[in-house]
N, C-alpha and C positions, 0 to 999 in steps of 0.2 A: 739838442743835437745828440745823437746817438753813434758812435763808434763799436763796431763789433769785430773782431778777432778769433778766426777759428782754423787752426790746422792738424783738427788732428790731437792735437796734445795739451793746449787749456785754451781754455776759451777766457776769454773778457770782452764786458758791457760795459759802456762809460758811458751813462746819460747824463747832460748838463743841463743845467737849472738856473735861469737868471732870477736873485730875490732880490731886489731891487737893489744892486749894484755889487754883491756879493755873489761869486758865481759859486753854484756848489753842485759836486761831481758825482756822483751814485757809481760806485766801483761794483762791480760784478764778477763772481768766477775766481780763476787764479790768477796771480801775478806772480810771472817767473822773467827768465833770459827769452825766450821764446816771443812775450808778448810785453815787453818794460816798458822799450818804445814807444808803444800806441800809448800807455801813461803820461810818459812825456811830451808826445805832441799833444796829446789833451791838455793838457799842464800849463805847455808852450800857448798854446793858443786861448784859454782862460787868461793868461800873464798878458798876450799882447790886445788883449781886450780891455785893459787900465779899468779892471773892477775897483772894486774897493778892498774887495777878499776872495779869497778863493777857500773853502772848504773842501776836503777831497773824503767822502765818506765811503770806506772803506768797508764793504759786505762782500769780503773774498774769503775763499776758504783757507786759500795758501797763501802766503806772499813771502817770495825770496826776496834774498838781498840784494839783489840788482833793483826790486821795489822800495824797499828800504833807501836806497842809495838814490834814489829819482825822489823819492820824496823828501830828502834833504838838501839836492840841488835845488830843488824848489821851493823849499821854506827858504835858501840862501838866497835867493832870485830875487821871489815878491817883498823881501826883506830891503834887498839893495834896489827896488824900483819902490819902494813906500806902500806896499801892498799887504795886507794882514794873509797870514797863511795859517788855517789849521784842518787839523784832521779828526774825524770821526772812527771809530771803529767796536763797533759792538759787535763783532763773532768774534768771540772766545781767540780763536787761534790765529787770525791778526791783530789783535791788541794781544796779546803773548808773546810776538814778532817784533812788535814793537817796542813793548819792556824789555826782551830779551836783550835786543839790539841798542837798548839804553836811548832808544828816540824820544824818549816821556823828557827826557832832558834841553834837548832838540825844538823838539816841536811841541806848537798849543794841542794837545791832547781836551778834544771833549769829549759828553757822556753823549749828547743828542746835537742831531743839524739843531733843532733850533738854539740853543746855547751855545752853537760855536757861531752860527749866523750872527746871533744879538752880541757874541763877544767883539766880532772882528769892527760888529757897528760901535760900538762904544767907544772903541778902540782908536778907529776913524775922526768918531767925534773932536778926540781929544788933541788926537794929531792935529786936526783943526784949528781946535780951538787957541 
């Protein structure tokens, strides 16, 4: 599924990816006040779809704290619904947003989808087990 967001002032892409029960989110563009929302209904709707995980992979060039701040109601979410939450971010200047803002504390920070795909699965495993 694809969600797009354009008025004018930043645009965001949110393509969703089912890897076999891990949904993981392809973030696009910027993330501000403007467009946080559509974050969150993506988010929302990833969570009421009882994955196993949800990764939110983060290739934005900006992300304000209203982004910041969605993506810790939703680590807090899939957290209290049993759900594995982490985030990717390899531009520079969102993972800097994210250290900045002390999220690396917060949230499973990984380097690549697939190591945060195979972490949430372990993860899962164990809850299991």
């Amino acid at each position: 599924m694809t969600r797009t967001h354009s008025d004018g002032i930043s645009d965001l892409s949110i393509d969703t990816i089912d890897h076999d029960g891990v949904v993981v989110m392809a973030v696009t563009g910027d993330i501000d006040i403007t467009n946080a929302g559509q974050l969150r209904a993506a988010i929302e709707d990833g969570l009421n779809s009882c994955p196993v995980g949800i990764v939110v992979y983060l290739a934005v060039g900006f992300l304000a704290s209203s982004g910041l701040s969605i993506l810790g109601e939703a680590n807090q979410r899939a957290r209290q619904a049993g759900t594995g939450f982490a985030v990717v971010a390899t531009v520079r200047s969102a993972r800097r947003s994210l250290l900045t803002a002390g999220m690396d504390r917060v949230l499973l920070l990984h380097e690549t989808v697939p190591h945060a795909v195979e972490a949430l699965r372990t993860a899962a495993a164990h809850r299991e087990a």
